[in-house]
DRENFI-751809 format. One record per residue: x, y, z of N, C-alpha, C in turn; residue in one letter. Coordinates in Angstrom, 3 decimals, padded with zeros to 6 digits. Example, Ala and Ser with C-alpha at 12.3 -4.5 7.8 and 13.67 -1.06 7.14 Angstrom:
BEGIN
n.x:013.190 | n.y:-005.690 | n.z:007.800 | ca.x:012.300 | ca.y:-004.500 | ca.z:007.800 | c.x:013.200 | c.y:-003.300 | c.z:007.800 | res:A
n.x:012.850 | n.y:-002.250 | n.z:007.080 | ca.x:013.670 | ca.y:-001.060 | ca.z:007.140 | c.x:012.900 | c.y:000.030 | c.z:007.870 | res:S
//
This chain:
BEGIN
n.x:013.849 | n.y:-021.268 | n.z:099.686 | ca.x:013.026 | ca.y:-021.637 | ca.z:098.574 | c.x:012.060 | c.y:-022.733 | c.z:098.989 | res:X
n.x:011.120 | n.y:-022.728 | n.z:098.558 | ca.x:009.729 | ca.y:-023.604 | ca.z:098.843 | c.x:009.312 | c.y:-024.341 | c.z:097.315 | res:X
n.x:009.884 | n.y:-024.077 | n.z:096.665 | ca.x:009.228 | ca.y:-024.562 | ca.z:095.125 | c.x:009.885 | c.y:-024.971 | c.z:094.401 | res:X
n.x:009.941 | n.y:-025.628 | n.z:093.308 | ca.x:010.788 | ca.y:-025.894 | ca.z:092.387 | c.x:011.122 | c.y:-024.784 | c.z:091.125 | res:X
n.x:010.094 | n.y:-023.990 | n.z:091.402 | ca.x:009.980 | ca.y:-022.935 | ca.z:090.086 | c.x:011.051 | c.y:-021.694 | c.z:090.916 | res:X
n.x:010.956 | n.y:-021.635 | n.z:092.175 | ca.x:011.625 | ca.y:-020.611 | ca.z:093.066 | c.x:013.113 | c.y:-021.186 | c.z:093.130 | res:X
n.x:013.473 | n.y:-022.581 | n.z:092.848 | ca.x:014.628 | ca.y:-022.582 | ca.z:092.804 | c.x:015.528 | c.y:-022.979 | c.z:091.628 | res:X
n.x:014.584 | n.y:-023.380 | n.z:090.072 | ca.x:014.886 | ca.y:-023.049 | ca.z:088.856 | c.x:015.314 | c.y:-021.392 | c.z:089.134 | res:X
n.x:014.409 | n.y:-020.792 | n.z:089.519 | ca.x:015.033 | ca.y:-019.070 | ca.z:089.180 | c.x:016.165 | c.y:-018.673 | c.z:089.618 | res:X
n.x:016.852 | n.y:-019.664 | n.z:091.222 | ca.x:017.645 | ca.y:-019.213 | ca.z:091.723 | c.x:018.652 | c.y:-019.764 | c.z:090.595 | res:X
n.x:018.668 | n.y:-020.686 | n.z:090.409 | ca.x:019.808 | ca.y:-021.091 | ca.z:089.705 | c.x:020.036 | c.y:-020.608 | c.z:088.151 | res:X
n.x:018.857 | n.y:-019.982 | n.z:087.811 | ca.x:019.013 | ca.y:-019.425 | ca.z:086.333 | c.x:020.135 | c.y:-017.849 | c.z:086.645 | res:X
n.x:019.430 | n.y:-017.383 | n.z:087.959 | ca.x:019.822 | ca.y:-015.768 | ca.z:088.234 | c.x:021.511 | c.y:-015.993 | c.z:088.209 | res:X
n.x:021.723 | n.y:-017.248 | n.z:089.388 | ca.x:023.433 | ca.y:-017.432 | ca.z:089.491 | c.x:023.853 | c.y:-018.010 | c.z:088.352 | res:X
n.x:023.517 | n.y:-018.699 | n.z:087.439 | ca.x:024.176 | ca.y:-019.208 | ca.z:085.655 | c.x:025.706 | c.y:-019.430 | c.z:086.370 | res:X
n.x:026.033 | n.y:-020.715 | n.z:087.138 | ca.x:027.027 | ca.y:-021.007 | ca.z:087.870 | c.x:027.300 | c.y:-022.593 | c.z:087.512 | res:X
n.x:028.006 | n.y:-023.049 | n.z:086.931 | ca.x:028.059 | ca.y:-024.849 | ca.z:086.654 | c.x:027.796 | c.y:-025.541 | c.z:087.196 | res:X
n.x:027.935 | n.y:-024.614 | n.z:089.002 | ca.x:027.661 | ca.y:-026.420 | ca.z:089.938 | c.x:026.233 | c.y:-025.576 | c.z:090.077 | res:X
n.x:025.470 | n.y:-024.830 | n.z:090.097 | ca.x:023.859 | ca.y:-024.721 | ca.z:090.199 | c.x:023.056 | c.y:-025.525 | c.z:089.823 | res:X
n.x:022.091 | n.y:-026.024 | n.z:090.461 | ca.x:021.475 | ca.y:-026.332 | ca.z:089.929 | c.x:019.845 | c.y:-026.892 | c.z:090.899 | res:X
n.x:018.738 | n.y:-027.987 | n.z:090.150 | ca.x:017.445 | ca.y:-028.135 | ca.z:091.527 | c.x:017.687 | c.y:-029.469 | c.z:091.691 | res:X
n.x:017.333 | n.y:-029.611 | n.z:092.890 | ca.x:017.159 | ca.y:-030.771 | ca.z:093.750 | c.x:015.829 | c.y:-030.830 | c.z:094.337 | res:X
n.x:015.011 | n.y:-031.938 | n.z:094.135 | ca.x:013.698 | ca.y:-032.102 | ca.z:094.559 | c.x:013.741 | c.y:-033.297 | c.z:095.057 | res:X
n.x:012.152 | n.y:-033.210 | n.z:096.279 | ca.x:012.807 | ca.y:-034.560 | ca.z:097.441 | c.x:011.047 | c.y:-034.378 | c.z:097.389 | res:X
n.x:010.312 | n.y:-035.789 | n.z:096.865 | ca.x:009.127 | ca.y:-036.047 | ca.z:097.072 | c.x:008.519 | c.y:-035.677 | c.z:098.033 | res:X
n.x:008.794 | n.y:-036.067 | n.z:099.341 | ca.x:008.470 | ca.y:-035.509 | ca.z:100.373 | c.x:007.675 | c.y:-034.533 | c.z:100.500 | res:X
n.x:009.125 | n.y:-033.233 | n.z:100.685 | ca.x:008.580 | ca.y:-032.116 | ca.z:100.568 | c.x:007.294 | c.y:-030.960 | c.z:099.429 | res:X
n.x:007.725 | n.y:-031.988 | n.z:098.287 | ca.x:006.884 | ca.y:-031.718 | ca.z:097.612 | c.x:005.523 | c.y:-032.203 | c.z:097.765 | res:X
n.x:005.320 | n.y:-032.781 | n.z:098.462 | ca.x:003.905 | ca.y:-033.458 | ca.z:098.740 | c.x:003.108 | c.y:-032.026 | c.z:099.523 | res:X
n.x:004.299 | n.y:-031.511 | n.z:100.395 | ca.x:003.751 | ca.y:-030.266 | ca.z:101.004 | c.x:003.724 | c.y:-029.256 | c.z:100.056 | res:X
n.x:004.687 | n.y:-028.821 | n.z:099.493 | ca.x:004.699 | ca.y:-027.373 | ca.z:099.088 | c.x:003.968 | c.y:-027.363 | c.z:097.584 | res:X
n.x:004.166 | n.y:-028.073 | n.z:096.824 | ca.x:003.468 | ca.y:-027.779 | ca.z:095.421 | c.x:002.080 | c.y:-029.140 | c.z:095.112 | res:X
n.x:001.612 | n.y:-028.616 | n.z:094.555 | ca.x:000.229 | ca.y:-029.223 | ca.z:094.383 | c.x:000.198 | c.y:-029.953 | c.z:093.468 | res:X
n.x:001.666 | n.y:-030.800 | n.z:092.273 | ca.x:001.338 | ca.y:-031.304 | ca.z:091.580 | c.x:002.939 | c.y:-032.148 | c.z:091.111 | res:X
n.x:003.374 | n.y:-033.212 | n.z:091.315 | ca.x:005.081 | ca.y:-033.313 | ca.z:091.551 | c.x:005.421 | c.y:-033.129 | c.z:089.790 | res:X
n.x:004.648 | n.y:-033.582 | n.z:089.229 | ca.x:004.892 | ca.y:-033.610 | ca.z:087.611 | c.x:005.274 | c.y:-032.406 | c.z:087.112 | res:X
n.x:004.537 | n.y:-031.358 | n.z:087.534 | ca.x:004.227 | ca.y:-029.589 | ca.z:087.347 | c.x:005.884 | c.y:-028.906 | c.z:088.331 | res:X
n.x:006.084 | n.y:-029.866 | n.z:089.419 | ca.x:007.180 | ca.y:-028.873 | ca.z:089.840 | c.x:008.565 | c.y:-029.864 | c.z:089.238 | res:X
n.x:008.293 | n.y:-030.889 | n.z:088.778 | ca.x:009.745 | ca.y:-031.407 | ca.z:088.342 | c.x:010.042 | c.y:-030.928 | c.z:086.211 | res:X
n.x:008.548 | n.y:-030.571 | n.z:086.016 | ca.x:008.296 | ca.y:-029.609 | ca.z:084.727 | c.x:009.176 | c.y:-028.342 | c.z:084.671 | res:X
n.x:008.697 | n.y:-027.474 | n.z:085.806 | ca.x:009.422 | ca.y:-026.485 | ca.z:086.525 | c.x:010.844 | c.y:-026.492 | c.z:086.167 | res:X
n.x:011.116 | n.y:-027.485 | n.z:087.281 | ca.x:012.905 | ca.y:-027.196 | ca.z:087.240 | c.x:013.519 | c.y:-027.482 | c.z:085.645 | res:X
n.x:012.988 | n.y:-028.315 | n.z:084.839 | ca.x:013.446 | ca.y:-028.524 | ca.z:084.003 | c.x:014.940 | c.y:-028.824 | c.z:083.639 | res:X
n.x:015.350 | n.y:-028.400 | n.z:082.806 | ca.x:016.968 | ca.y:-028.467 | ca.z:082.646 | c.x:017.670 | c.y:-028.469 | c.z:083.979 | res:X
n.x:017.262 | n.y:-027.818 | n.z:084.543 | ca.x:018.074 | ca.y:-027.485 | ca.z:085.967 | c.x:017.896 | c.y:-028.680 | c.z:086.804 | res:X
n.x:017.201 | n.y:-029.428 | n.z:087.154 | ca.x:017.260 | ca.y:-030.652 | ca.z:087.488 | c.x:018.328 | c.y:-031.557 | c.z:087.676 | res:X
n.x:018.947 | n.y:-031.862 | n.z:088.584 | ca.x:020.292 | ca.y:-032.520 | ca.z:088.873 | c.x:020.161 | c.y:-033.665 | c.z:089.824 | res:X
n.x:018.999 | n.y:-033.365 | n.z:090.797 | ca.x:018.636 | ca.y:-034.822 | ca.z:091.732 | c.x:017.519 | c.y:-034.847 | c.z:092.446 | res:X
n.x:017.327 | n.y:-035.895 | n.z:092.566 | ca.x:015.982 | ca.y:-036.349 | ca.z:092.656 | c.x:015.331 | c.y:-037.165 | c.z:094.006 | res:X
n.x:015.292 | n.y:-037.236 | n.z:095.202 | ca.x:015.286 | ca.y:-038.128 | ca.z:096.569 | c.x:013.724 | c.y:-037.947 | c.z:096.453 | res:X
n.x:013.134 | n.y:-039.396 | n.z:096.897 | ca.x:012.039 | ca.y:-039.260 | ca.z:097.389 | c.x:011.677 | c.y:-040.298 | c.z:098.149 | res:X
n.x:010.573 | n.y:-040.329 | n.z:098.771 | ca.x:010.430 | ca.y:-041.275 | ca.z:100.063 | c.x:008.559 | c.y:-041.118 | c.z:099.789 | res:X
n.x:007.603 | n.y:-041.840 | n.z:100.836 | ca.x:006.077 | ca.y:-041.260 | ca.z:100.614 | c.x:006.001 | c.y:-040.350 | c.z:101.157 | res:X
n.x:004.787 | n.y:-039.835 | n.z:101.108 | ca.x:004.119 | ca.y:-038.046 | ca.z:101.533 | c.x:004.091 | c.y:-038.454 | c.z:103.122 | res:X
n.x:004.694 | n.y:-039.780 | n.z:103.753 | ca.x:004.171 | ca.y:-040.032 | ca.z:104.679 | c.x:005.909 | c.y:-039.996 | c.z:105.910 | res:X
n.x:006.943 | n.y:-040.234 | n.z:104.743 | ca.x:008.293 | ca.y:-040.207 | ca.z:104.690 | c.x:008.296 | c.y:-042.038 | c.z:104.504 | res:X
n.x:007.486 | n.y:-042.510 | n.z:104.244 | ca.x:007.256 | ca.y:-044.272 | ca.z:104.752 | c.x:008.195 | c.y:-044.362 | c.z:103.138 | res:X
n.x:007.958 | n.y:-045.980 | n.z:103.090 | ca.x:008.580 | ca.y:-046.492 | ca.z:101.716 | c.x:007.666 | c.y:-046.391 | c.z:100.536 | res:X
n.x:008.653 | n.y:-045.443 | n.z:099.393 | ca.x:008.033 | ca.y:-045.292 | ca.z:098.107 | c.x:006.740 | c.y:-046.538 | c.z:097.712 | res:X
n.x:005.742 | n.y:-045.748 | n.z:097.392 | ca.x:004.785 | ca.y:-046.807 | ca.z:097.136 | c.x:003.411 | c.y:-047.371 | c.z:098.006 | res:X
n.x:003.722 | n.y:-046.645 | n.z:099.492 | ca.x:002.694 | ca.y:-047.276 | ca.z:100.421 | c.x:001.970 | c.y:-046.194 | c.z:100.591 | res:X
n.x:002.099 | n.y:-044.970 | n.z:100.042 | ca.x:001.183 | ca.y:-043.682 | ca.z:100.707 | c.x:000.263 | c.y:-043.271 | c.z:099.554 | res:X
n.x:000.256 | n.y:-041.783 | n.z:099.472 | ca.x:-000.230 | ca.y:-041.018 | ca.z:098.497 | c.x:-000.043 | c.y:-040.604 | c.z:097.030 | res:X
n.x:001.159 | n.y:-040.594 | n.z:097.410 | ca.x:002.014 | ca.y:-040.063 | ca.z:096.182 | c.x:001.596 | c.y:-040.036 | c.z:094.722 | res:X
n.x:001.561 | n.y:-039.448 | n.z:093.771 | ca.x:001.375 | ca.y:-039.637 | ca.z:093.083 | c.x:002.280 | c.y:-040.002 | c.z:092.009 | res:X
n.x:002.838 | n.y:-041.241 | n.z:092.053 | ca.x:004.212 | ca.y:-041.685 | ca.z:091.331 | c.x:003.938 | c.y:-041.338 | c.z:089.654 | res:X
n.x:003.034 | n.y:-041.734 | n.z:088.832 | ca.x:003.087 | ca.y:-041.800 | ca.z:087.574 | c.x:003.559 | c.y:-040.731 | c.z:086.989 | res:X
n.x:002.737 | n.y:-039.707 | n.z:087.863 | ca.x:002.908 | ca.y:-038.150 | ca.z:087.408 | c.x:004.473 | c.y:-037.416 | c.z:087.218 | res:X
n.x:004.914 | n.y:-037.981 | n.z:088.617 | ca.x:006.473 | ca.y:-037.915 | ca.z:088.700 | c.x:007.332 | c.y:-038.522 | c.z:088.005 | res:X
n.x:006.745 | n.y:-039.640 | n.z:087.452 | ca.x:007.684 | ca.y:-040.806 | ca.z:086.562 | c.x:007.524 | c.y:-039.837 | c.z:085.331 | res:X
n.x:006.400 | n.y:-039.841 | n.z:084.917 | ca.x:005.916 | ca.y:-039.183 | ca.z:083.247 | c.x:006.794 | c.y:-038.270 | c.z:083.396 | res:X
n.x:006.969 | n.y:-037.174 | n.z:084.479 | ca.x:007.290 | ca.y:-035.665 | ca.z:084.267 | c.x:008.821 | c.y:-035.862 | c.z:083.859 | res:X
n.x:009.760 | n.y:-036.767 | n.z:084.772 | ca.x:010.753 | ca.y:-037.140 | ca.z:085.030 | c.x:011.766 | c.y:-037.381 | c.z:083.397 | res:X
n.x:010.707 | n.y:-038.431 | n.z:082.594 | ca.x:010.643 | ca.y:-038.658 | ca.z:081.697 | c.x:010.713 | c.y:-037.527 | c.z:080.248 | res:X
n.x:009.813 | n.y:-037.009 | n.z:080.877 | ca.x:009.330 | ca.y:-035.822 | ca.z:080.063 | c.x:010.538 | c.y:-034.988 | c.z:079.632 | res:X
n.x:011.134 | n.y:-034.322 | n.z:080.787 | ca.x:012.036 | ca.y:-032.753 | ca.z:080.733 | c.x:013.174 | c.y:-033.983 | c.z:080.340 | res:X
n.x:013.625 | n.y:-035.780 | n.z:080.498 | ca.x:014.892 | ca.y:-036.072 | ca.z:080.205 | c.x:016.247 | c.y:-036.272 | c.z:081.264 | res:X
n.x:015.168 | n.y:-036.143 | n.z:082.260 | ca.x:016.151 | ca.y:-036.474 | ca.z:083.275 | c.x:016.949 | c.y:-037.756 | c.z:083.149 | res:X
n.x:018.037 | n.y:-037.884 | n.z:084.312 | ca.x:018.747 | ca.y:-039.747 | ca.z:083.476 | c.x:019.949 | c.y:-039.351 | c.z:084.793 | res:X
n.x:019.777 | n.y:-038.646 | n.z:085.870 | ca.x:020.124 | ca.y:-038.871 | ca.z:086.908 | c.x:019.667 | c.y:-040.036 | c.z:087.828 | res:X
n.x:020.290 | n.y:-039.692 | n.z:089.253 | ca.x:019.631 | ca.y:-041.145 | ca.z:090.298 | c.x:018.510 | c.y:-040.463 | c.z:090.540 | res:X
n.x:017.614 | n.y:-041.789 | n.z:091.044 | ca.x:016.580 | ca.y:-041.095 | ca.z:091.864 | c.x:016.609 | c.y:-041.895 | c.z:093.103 | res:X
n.x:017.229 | n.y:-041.409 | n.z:094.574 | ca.x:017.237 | ca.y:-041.544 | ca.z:095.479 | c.x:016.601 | c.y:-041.839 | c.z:096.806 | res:X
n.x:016.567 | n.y:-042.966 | n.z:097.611 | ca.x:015.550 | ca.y:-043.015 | ca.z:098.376 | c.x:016.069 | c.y:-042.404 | c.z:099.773 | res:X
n.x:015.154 | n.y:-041.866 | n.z:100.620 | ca.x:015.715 | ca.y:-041.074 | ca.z:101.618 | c.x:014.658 | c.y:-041.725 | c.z:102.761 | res:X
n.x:015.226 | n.y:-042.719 | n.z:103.762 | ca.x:014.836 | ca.y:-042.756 | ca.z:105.086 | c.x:014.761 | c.y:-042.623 | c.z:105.960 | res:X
n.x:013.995 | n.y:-042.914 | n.z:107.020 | ca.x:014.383 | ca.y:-042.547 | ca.z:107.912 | c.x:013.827 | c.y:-043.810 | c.z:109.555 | res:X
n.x:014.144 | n.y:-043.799 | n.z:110.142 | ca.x:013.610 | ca.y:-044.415 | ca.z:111.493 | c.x:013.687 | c.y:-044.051 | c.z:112.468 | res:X
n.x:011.971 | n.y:-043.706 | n.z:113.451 | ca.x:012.113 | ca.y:-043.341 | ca.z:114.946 | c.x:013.656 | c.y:-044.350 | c.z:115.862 | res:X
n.x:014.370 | n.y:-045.190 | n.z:115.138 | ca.x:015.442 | ca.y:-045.402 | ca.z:116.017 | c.x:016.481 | c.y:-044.871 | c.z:116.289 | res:X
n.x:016.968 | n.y:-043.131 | n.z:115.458 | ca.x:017.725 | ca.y:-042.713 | ca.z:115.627 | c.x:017.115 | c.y:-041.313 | c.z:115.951 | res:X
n.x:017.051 | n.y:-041.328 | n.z:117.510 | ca.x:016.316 | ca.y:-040.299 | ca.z:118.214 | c.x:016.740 | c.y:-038.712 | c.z:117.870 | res:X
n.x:017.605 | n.y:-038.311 | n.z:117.968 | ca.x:018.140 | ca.y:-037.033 | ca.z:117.755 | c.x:017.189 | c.y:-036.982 | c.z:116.192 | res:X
n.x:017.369 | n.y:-037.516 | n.z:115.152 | ca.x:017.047 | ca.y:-037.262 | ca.z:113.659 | c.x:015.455 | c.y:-037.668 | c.z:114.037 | res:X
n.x:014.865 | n.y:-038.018 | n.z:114.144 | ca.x:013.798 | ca.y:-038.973 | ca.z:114.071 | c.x:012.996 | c.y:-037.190 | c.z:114.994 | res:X
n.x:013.587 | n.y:-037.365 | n.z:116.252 | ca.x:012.437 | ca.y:-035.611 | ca.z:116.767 | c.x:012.498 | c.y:-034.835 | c.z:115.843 | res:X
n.x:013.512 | n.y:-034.349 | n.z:114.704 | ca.x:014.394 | ca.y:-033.251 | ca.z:114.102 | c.x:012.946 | c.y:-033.320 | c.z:112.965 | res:X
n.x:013.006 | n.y:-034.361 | n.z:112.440 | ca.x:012.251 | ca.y:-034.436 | ca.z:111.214 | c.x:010.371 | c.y:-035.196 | c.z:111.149 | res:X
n.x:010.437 | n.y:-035.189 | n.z:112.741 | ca.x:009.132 | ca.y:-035.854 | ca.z:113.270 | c.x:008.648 | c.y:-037.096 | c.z:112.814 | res:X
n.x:009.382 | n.y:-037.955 | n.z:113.157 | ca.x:009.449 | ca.y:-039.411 | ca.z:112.881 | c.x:008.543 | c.y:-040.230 | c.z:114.248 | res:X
n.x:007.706 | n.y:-040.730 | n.z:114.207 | ca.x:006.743 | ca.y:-041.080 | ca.z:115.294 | c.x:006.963 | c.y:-042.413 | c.z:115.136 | res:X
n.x:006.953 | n.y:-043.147 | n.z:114.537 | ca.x:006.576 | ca.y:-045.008 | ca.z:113.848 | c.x:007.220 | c.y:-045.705 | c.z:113.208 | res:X
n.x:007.441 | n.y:-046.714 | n.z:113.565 | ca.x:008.003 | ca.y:-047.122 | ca.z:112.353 | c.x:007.272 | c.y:-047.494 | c.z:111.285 | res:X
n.x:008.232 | n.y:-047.262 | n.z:109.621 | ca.x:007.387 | ca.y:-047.469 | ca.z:108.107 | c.x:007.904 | c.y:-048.962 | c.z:108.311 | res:X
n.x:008.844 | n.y:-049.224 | n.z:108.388 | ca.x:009.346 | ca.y:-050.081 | ca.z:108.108 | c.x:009.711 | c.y:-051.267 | c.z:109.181 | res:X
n.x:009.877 | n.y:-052.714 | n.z:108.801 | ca.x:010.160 | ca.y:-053.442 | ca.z:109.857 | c.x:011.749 | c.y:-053.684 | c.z:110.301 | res:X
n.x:012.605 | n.y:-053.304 | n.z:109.391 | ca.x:014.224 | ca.y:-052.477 | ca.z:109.453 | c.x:014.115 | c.y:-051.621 | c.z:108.077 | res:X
n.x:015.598 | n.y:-050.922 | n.z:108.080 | ca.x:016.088 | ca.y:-050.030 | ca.z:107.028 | c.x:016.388 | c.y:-050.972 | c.z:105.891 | res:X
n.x:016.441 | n.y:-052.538 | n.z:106.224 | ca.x:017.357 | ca.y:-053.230 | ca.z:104.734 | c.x:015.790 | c.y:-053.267 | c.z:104.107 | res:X
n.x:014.591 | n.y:-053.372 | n.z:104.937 | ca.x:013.480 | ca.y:-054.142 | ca.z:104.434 | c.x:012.940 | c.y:-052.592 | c.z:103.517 | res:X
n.x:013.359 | n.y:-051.242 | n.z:104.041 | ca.x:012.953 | ca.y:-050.460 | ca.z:103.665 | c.x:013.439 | c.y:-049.729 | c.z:102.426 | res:X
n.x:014.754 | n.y:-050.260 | n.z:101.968 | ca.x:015.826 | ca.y:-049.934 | ca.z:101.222 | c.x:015.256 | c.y:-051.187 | c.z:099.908 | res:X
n.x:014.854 | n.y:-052.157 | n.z:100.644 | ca.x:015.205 | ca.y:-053.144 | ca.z:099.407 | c.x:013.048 | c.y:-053.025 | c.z:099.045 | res:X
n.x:012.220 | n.y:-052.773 | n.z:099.407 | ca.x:010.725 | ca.y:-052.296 | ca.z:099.113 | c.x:010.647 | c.y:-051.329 | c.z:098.441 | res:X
n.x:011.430 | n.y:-050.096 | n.z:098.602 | ca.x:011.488 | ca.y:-049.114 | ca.z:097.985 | c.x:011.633 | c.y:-049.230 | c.z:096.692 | res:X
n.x:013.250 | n.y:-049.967 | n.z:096.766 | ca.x:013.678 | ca.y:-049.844 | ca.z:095.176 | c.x:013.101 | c.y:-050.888 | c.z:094.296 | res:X
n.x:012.598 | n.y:-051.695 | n.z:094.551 | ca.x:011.445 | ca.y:-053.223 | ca.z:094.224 | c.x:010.051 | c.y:-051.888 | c.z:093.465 | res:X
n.x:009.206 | n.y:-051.186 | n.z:094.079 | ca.x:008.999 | ca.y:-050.281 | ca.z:093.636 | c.x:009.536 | c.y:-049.541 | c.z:092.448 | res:X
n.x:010.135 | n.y:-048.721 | n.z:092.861 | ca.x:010.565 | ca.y:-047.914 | ca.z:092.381 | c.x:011.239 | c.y:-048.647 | c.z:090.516 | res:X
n.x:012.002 | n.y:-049.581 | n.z:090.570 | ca.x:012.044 | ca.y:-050.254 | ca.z:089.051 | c.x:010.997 | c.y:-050.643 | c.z:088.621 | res:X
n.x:009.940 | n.y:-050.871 | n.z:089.196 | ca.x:008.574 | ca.y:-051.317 | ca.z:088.515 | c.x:008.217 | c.y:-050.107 | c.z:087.974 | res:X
n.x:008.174 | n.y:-049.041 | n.z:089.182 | ca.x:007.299 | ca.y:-047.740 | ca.z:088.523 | c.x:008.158 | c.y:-047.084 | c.z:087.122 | res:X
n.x:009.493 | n.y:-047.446 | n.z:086.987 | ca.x:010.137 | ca.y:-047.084 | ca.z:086.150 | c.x:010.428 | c.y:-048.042 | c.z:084.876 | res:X
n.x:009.762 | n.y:-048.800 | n.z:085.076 | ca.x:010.100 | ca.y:-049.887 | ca.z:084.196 | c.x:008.696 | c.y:-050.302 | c.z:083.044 | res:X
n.x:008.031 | n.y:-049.400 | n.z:083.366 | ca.x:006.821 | ca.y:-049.274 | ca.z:082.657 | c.x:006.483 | c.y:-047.703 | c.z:081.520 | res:X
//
């Protein structure tokens, strides 16, 4: 699955308790053209939420279009976590795997604790 609407369907087709969508900013920066429109999508089905920038850097320093994601988030009623997912060229095996070139960050605590500094602001409005 590539979409959020492609994997609302999967989980409507299986009507299974533990089914359900998982969306990771990230990827959505690639595959759908609008994060508000694919977290609209999953709707009900919606169970978790990871995101990082379009860049994988810390929430807040890239592209992203946070509001859209906050509003949408808001919108369908979500009230799960929303998760930050990092990463650092210092753990070589993961870092080639997922093409990690740089560091975002100046460590993981600085990147863990920027993120979520973020992230309650963007939610707190």
């Amino acid at each position: 699955m590539n979409t959020a609407e492609d994997a609302r369907r999967m989980a409507e087709e299986l009507q299974h308790p533990a089914a359900g969508v998982g969306l990771d900013s990230f990827h959505m920066s690639i595959e759908e053209t609008d994060p508000g429109a694919a977290v609209r999508a999953a709707g009900e089905w919606l169970v978790h939420v990871q995101v990082s920038e379009n860049h994988r850097g810390i929430p807040g320093t890239g592209q992203t279009p946070w509001q859209s994601l906050r509003d949408a988030l808001q919108e369908v009623g979500y009230s799960g976590v929303v998760s930050i997912e990092s990463f650092t060229p210092d753990v070589k095996e993961l870092a080639g795997a997922v093409c990690i070139w740089k560091q975002r960050a100046p460590d993981q605590d600085t990147f863990a604790r920027e993120g979520l500094r973020f992230l309650q602001q963007l939610f707190k409005s």
